[in-house]
C-alpha positions as CSV (number, residue, x, y, z in Angstrom):
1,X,-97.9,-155.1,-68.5
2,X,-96.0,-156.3,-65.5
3,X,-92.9,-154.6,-66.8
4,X,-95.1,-151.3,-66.7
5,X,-95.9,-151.3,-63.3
6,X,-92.7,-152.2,-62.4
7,X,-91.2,-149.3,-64.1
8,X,-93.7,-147.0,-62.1
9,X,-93.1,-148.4,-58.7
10,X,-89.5,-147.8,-59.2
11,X,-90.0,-144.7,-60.4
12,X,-92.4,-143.8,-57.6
13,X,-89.4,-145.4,-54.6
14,X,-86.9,-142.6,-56.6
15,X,-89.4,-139.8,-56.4
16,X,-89.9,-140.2,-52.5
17,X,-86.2,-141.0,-51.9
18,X,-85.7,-137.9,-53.8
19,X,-87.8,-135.9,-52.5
20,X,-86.4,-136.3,-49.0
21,X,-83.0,-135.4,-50.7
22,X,-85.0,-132.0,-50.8
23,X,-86.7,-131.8,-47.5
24,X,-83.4,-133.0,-45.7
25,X,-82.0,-129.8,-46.1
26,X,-85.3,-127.8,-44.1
27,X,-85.1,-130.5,-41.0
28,X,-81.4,-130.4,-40.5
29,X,-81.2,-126.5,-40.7
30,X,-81.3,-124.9,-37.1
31,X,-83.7,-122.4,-38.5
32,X,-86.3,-124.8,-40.0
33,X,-88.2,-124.1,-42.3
34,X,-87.3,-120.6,-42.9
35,X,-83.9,-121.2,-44.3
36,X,-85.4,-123.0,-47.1
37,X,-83.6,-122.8,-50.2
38,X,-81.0,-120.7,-48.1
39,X,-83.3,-117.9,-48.3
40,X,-82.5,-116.9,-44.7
41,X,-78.8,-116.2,-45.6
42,X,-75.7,-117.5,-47.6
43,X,-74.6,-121.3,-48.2
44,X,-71.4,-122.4,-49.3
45,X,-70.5,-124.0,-52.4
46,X,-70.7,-128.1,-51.4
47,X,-74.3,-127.6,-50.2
48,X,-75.1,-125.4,-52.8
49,X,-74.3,-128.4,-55.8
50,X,-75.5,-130.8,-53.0
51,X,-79.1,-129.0,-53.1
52,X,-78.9,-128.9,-56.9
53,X,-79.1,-132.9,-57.0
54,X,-82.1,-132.8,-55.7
55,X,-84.1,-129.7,-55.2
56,X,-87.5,-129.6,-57.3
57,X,-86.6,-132.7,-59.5
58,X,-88.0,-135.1,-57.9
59,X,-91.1,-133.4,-56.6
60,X,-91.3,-133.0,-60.6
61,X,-91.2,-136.6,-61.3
62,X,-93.6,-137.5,-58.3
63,X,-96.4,-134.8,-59.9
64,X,-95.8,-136.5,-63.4
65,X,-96.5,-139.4,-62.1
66,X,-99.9,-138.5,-59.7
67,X,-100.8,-137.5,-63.2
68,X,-100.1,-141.1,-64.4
69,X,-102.1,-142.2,-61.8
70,X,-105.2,-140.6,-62.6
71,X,-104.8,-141.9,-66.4
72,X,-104.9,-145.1,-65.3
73,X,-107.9,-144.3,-62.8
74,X,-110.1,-142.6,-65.3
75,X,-109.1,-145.8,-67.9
76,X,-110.0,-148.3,-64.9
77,X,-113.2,-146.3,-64.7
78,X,-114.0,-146.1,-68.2
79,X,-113.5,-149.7,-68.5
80,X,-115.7,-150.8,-65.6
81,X,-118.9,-148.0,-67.1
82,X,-118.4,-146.2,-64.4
83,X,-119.3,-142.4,-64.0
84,X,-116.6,-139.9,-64.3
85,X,-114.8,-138.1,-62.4
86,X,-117.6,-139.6,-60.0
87,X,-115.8,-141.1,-56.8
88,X,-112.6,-139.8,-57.8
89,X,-114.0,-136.5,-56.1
90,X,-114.0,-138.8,-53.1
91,X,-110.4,-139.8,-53.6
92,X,-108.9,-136.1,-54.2
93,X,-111.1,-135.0,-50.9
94,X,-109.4,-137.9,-48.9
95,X,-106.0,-136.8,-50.4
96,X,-106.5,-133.2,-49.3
97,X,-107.6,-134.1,-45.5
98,X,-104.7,-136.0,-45.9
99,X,-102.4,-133.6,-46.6
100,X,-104.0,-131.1,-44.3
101,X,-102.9,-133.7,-41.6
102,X,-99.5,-134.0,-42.5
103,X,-98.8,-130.2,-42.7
104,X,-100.2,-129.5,-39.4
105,X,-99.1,-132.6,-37.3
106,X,-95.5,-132.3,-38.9
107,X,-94.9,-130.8,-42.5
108,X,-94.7,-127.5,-43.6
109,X,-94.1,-127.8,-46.8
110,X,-96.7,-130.7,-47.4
111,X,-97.3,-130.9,-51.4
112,X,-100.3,-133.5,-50.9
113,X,-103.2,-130.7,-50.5
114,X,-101.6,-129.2,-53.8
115,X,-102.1,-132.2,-55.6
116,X,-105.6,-133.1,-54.4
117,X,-106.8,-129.5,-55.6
118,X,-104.8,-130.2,-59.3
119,X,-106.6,-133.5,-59.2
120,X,-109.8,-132.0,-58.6
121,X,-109.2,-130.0,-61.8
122,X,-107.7,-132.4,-64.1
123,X,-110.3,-134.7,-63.5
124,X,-112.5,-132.8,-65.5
125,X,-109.9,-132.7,-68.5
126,X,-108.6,-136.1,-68.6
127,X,-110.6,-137.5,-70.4
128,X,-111.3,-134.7,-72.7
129,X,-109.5,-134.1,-76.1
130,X,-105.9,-133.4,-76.7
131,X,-106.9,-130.0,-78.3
132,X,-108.2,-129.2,-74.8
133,X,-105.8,-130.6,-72.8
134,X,-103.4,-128.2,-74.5
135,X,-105.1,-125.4,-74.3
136,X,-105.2,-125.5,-70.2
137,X,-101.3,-127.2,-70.2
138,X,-100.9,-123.5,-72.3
139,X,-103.0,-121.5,-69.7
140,X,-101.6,-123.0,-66.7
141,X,-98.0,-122.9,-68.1
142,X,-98.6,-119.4,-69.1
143,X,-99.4,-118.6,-65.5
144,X,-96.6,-120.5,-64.4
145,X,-94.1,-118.5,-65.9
146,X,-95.9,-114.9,-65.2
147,X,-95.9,-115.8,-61.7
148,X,-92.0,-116.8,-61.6
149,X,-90.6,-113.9,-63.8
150,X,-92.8,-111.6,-61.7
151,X,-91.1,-113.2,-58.5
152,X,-88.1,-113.1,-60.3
153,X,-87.7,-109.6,-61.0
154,X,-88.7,-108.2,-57.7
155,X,-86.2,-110.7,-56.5
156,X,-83.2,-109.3,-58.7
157,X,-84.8,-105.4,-58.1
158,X,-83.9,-106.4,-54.0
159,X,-80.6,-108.0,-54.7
160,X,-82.1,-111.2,-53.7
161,X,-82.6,-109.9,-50.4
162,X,-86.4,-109.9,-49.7
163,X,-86.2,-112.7,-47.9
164,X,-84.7,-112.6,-44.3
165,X,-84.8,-114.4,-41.3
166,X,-84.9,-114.3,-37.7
167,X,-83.1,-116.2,-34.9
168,X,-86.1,-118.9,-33.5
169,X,-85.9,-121.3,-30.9
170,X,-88.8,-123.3,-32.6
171,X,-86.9,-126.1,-34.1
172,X,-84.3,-126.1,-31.5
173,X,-85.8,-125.7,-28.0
174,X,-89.1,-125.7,-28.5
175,X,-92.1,-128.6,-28.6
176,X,-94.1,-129.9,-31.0
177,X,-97.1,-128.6,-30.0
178,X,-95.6,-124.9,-30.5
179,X,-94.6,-125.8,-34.4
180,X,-98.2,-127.1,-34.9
181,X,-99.5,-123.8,-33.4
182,X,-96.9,-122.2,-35.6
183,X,-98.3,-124.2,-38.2
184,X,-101.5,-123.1,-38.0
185,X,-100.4,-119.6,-37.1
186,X,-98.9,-119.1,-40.8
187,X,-101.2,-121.4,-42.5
188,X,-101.5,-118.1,-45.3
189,X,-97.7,-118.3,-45.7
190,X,-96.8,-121.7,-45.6
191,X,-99.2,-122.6,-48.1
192,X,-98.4,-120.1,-50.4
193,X,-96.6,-122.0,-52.3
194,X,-99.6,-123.7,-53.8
195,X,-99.5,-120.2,-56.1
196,X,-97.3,-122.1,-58.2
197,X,-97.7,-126.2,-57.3
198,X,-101.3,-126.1,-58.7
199,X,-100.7,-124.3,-62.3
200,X,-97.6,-126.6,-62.2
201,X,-99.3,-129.4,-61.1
202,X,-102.0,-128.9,-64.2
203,X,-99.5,-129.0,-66.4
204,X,-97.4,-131.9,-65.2
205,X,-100.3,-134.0,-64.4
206,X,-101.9,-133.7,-67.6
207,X,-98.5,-134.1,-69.6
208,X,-98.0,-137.2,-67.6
209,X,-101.1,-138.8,-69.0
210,X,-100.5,-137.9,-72.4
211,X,-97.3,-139.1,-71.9
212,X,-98.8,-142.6,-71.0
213,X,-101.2,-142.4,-74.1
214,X,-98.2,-142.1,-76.2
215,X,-96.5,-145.4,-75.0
216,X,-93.4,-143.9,-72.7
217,X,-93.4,-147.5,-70.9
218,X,-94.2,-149.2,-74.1
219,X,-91.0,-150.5,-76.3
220,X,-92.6,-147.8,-78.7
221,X,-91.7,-145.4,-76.7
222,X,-88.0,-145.9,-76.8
223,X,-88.0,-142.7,-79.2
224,X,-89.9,-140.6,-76.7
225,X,-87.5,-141.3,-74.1
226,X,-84.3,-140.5,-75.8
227,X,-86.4,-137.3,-76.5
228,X,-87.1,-136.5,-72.8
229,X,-83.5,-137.3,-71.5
230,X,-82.1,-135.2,-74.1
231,X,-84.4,-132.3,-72.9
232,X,-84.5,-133.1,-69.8
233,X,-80.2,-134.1,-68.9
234,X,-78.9,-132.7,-71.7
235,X,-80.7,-128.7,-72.0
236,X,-82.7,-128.4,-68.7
237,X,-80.2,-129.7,-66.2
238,X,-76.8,-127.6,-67.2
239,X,-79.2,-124.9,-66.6
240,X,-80.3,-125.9,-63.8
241,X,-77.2,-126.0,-62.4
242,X,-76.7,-122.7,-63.6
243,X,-79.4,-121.3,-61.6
244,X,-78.5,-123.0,-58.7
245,X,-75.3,-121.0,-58.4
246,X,-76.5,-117.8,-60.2
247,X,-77.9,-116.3,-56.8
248,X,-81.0,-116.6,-54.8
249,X,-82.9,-113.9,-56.9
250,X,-83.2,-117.7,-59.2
251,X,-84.8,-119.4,-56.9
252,X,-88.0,-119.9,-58.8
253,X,-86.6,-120.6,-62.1
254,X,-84.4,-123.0,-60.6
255,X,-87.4,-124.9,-58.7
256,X,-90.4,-124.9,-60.6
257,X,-89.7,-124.1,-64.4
258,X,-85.9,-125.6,-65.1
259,X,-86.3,-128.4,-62.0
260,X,-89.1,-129.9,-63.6
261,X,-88.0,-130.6,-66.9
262,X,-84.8,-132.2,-65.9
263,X,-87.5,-134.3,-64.3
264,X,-88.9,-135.4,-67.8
265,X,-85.3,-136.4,-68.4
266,X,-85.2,-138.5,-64.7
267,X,-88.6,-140.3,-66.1
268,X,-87.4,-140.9,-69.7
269,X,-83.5,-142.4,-68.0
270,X,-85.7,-144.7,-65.2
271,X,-88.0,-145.8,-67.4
272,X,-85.7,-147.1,-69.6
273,X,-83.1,-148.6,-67.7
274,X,-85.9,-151.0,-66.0
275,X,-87.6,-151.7,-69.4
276,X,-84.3,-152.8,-70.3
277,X,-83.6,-155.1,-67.6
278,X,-83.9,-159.3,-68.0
279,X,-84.7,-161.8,-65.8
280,X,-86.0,-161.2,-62.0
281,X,-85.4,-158.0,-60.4
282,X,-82.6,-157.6,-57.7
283,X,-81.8,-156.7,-54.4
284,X,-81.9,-152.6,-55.2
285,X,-85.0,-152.9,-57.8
286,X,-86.8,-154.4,-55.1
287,X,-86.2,-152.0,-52.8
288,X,-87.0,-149.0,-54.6
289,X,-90.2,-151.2,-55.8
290,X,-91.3,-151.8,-52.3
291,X,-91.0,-148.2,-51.7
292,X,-93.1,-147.0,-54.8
293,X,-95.8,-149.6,-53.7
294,X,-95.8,-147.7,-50.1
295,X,-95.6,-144.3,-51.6
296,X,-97.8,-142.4,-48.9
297,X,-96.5,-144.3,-46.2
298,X,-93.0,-143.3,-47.1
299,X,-93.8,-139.6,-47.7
300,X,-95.0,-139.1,-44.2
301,X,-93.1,-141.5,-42.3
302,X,-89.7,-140.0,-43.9
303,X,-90.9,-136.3,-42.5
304,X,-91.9,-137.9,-39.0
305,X,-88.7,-139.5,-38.7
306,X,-86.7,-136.6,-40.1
307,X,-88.3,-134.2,-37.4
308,X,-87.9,-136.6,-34.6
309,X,-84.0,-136.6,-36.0
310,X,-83.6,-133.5,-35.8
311,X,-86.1,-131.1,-34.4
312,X,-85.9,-130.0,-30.0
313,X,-88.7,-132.1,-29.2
314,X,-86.9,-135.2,-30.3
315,X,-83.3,-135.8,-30.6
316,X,-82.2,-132.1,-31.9
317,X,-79.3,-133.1,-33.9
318,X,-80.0,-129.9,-36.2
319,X,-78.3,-127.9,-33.5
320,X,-75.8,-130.8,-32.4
321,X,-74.3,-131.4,-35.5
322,X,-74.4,-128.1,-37.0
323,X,-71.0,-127.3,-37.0
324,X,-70.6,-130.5,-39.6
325,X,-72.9,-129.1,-42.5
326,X,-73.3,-130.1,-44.6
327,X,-71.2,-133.1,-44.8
328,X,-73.8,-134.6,-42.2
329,X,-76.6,-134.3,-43.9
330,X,-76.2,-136.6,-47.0
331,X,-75.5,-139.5,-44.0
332,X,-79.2,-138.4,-42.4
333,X,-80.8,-139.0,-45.4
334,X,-78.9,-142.5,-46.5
335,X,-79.9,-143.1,-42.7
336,X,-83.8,-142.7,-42.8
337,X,-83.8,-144.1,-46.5
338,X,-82.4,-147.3,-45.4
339,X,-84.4,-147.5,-42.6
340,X,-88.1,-147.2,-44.4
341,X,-86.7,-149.5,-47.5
342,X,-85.9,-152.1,-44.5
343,X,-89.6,-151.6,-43.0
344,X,-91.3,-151.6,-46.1
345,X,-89.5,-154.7,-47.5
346,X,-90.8,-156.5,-44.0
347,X,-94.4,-154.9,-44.2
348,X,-95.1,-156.1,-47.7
349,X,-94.6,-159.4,-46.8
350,X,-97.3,-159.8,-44.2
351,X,-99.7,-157.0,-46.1
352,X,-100.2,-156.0,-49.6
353,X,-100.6,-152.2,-48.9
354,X,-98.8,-149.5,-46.4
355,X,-100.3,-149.0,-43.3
356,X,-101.8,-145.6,-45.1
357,X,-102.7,-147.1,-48.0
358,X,-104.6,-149.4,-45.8
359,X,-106.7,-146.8,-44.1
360,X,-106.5,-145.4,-47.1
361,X,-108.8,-147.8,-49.0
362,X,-110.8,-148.5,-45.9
363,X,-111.7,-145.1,-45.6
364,X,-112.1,-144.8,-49.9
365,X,-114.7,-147.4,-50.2
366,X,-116.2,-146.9,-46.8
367,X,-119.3,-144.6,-47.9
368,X,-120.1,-147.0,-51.2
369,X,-120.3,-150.0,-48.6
370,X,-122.5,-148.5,-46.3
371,X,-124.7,-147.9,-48.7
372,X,-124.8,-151.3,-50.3
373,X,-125.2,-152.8,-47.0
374,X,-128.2,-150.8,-46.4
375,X,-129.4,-151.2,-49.8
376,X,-129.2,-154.7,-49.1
377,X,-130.7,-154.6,-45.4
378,X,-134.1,-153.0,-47.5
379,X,-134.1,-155.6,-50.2
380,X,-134.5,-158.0,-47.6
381,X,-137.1,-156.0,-45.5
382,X,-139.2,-155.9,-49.1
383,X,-142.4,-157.9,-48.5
384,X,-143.4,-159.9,-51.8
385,X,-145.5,-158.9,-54.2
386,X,-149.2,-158.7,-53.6
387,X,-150.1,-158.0,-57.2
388,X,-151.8,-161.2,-57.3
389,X,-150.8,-165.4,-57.3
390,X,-148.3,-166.6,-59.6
391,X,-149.1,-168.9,-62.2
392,X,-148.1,-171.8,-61.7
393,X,-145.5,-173.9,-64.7
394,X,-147.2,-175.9,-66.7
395,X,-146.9,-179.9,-66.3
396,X,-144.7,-180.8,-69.3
């Protein structure tokens, strides 16, 4: 068991390290936001194979693993008699105020409202049989791939040119307060990439937990994973890179039907390198551990520290240090990825949780102990019963 949870805290330090590797790209771009995936003109070839590393994989693994997550939920649930999806509804509501936080005070491209409104759905279907779970991975999959090819053929009818962009002084001169007002402004197209997270997200989460069911962190499943890294590193990924050079028309394919299968391939590789480890874990391990355990914390505070990098209202180096991209870029993130595994590795040993997960939890079971202290406060308001005296024992 312990090697098990260690596998999916390291796996869950890669996913947020990785996912930076992504969102790096959006903070240190002049243009922001708009120049994601290059879509707001051309990129050369470095940042191109640079952007391949990264882009979608990792956001693949880390919705794999939410699905994980709420396996292990519903099991802890189960085991306790508890109703289901009962307070999880709680949790996913807490997830998407969350998120609904983090892309107006800083993030457009926030995936955490995505995944609360998946979870809401797949807690209805976690527990159910695998006969259903297939039939709504096939449904969601199936409207996965409509909405891509769609994409993708008006994309290659334009040339890959519907996409264009504007000179802005938003993420150069501007403050904060006029990106959240942006923010807000184009809450309809920012967040319409949820079109695609959430039938993704169906699909992920729930192959996640069948994945768990089937023993991928068990020795049993040494099988499986040589099964997912072959798919995963050895079909999906020499596509993958494929797509990443074959134009921006690709785009889609590239991010959310190829990305995420090299991520199967990521999960199946991680997964067993740490099952194969002996003896205490070392200096890296527990690093990436200590960021897994912090998760949330990481994903926002990497964001906030990657806008006050790089954005006008803080230091601005997207402008500055333009004219060395992308070479600088790769240096950002090392930068802000050493710097939270250094804070985490000193938070965890005062605290058990992230500052988030902390409020987190306080704000989780907040309702359920207000209401047990007022059951309480009424149980000891009850006058005794009047219904008559007691007997009293008998002398023995």
């Amino acid at each position: 068991m312990t090697r098990r949870i260690d596998a999916l805290d390291v796996l869950r330090g890669v996913a947020i390290m990785g996912t930076l590797g992504t969102n790096i790209w959006i903070f240190t771009n002049p243009g922001g936001p708009a120049e994601l995936m290059g879509l707001g003109g051309d990129i050369g070839v470095v940042e191109t194979f640079l952007r391949f590393l990264s882009n979608g994989k990792f956001l693949g693994l880390l919705t794999l693993l939410f699905g994980i997550g709420l396996e292990l939920q519903y099991r802890s649930a189960v085991r306790k008699g508890m109703t289901w999806p009962g307070r999880y509804l709680w949790r996913a509501t807490l997830l998407f105020a969350e998120g609904a936080l983090h892309y107006i005070l800083i993030f457009e491209f926030d995936v955490l409202m995505g995944y609360a409104i998946t979870s809401m759905i797949v807690a209805y279907l976690i527990g159910r049989s695998d006969r259903i779970a297939r039939i709504w991975m096939i449904a969601a999959g199936t409207v996965l791939v409509s909405l891509v090819g769609l994409l993708t053929l008006g994309l290659l009818a334009s040339g890959g040119r519907a996409f264009t962009s504007t000179a802005t002084t938003l993420y150069t001169q501007d403050g904060w307060t006029d990106q959240v007002a942006s923010r807000l402004q184009q809450f309809l197209l920012y967040r319409l990439e949820l079109v695609f997270i959430v039938p993704l997200g169906v699909v992920l989460f729930l192959l996640g937990s069948r994945l768990l069911r089937a023993g991928v962190f068990d020795e049993r499943g040494a099988g499986l994973r040589r099964k997912l890294i072959l798919v995963g590193l050895g079909v999906a990924a020499p596509l993958n890179l494929l797509t990443s050079f074959a134009g921006l028309a690709w785009f889609a394919v590239d991010r959310y039907i190829l990305a995420p299968l090299v991520a199967l391939g990521l999960l199946g590789l991680i997964s067993s390198i740490v099952l194969g480890m002996r003896g205490s874990p070392g200096v890296v391990r527990t690093a990436i551990a200590n960021v897994g355990r912090m998760a949330l914390s990481c994903y926002v505070f990497q964001n906030l520290v990657a806008g006050a990098l790089c954005y006008g209202w803080g230091l601005g180096l997207a402008a500055e240090l333009d004219w060395l991209r992308p070479w600088w870029v790769p240096v950002a993130w090392a930068g802000i990825c050493l710097l939270f595994v250094m804070l985490t590795s000193l938070w965890l040993r005062r605290f058990e949780r992230g500052p988030l997960e902390l409020a987190w939890q306080w704000a989780y079971q907040a309702p359920w102990a207000k209401r047990a202290e007022v059951t309480d406060q009424t149980s000891r308001k009850t006058p005794p019963s009047t219904a008559g005296p007691s007997t009293p024992p008998k002398a023995g």
